[in-house]
C-alpha positions in Angstrom: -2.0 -10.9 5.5 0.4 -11.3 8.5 1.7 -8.1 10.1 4.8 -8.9 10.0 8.2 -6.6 9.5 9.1 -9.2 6.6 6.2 -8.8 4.8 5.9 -4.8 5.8 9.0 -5.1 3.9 8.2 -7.0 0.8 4.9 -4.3 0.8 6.7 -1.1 1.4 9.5 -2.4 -1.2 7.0 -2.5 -4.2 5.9 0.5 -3.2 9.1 2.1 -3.6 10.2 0.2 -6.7 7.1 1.8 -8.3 7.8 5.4 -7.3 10.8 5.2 -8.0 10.5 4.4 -11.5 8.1 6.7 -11.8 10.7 9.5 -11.3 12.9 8.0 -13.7 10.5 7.9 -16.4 10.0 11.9 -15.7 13.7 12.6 -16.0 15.2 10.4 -18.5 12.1 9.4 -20.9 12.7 5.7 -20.1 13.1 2.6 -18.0 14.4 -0.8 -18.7 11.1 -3.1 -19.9 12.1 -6.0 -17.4 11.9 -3.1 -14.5 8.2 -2.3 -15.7 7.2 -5.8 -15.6 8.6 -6.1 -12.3 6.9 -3.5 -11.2 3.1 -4.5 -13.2 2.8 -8.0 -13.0 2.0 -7.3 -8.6 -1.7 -5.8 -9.9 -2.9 -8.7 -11.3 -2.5 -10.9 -8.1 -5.7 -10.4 -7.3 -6.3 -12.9 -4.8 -3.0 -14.3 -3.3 -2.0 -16.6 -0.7 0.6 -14.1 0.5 2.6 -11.6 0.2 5.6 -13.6 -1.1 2.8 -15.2 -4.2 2.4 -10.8 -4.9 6.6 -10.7 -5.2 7.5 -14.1 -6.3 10.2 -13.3 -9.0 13.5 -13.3 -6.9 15.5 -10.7 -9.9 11.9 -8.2 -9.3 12.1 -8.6 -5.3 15.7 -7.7 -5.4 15.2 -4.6 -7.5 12.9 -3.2 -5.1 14.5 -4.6 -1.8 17.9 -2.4 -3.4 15.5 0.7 -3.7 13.8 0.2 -0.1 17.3 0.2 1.6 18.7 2.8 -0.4 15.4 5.4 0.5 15.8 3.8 4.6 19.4 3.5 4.4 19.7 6.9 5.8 21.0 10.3 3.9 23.1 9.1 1.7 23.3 10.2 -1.7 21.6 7.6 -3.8 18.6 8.7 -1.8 15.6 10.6 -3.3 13.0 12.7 -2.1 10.6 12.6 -5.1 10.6 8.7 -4.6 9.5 8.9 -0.9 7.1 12.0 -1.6 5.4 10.0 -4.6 5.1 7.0 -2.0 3.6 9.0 0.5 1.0 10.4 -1.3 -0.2 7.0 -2.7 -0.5 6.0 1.1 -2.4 8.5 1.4 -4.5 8.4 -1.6 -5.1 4.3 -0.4 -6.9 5.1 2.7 -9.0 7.2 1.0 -9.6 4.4 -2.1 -10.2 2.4 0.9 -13.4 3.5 1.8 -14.8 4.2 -2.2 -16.3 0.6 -2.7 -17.2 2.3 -6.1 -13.6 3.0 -6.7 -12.7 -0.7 -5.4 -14.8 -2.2 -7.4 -13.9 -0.3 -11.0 -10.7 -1.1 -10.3 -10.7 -5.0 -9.6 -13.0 -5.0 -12.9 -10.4 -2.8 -14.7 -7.9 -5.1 -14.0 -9.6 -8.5 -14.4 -10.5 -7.2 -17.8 -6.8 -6.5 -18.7 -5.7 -9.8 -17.0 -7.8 -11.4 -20.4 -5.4 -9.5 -22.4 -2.3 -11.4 -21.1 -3.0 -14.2 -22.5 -2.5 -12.4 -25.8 0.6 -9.8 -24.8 2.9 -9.0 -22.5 2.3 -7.1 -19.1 4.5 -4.2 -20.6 2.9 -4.2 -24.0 1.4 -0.2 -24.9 -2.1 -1.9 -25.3 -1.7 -3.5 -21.7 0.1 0.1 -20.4 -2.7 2.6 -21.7 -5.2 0.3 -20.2 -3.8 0.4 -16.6 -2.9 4.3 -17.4 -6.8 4.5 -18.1 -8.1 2.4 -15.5 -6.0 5.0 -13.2 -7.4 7.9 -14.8 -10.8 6.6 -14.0 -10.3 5.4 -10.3 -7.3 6.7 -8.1 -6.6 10.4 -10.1 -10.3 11.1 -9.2 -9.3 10.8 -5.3 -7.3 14.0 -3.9 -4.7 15.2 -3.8 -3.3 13.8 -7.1 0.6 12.5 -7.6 1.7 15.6 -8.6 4.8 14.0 -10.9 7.9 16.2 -11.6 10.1 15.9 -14.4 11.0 17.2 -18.4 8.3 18.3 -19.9 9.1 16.3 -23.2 9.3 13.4 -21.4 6.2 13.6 -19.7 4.2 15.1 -22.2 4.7 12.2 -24.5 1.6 9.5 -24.3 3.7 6.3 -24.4 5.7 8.0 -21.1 2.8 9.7 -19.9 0.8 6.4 -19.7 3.7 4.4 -18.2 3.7 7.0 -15.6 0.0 6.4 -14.8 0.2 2.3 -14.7 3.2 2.3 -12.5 1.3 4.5 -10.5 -1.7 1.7 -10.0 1.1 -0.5 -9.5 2.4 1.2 -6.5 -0.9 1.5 -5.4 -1.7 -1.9 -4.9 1.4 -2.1 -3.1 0.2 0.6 -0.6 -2.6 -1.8 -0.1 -0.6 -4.4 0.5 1.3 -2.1 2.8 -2.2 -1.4 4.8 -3.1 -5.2 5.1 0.2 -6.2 6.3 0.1 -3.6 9.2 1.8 -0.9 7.5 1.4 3.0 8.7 3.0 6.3 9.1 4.1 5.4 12.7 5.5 1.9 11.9 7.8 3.9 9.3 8.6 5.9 11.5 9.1 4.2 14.4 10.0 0.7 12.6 12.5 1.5 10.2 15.4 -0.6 11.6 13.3 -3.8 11.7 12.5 -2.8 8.1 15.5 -2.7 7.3 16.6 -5.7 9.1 14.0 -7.9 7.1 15.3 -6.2 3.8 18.3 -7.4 4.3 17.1 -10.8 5.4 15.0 -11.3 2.5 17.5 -10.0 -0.4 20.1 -12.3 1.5 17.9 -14.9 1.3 
């Protein structure tokens, strides 16, 4: 993938989207279905062209270009801390994946598997949902530290939620892998987030 600030962008922005809902689902108990699709359908691009192929849906990229500039956009008040700290730790958790070709390889089999089931449901469909949430079970929750997700208790302890939770958590991990390819680290946040920013708005202008 090109290491470039646009598609750093694009990367980090799915990342984001994904935690993001993640917290929502552990606080309110739900999330619009078109915002989980947004957020699934990036896994099964298995082998894309780009980045752009991974985010193709213009309503999906500007969802999660809105939540990248809000968590950049300095300390304002729509940002959130659980967000960035659930991001963080799937950064983290990818480097690790990284080197686990055991891991890598369950994983792209998980998901080819599930990619057969489209052709019969919908991305956001529970039988679709509980095999991502299992797939993550099996692969990335093995890897330490976990996501450590905070939230209501009734919320999270209910399978439906709980297994949401889990696939949006695969989802923003392919993101963070995306995030890696296209030249993403620590330091680039860091360091980079004005020309992040400056590409967000570029692209959700665009």
């Amino acid at each position: 993938m090109h290491r470039s600030p646009r598609n750093q962008a694009l990367a980090l922005a799915g990342l984001l989207h994904c935690t993001a809902l993640v917290r929502q689902l552990a606080h309110q108990g739900r999330i619009a279905e078109a915002e989980l699709a947004c957020a699934l359908r990036p896994l099964f691009q298995l082998e894309p062209d780009s980045v752009d192929a991974v985010y193709a849906d213009a309503g999906c990229r500007h969802s999660a270009l809105t939540v990248l500039k809000t968590q950049l956009g300095g300390s304002g008040s729509g940002r959130d801390m659980e967000t960035t700290r659930y991001a963080a730790t799937l950064m983290h958790l990818e480097r690790k994946l990284a080197r686990r070709d055991d891991l890598v390889a369950a994983l792209r089999a998980g998901l080819e598997e599930s990619a057969r089931q489209l052709e019969h449901f919908p991305v956001t469909h529970d039988n679709i949902v509980a095999r991502l949430a299992d797939l993550y079970g099996r692969t990335v929750s093995t890897l330490r530290p976990r996501v450590m997700v905070q939230g209501e208790a009734r919320f999270l302890e209910e399978p439906d939620t709980a297994n949401r939770v889990r696939a949006l958590l695969l989802a923003g991990m392919r993101s963070a892998v995306l995030w890696r390819q296209c030249g993403g680290s620590r330091l680039r946040l860091v360091l980079g987030r004005g020309r992040l920013m400056d590409a967000a708005a570029e692209l959700d202008a665009a």
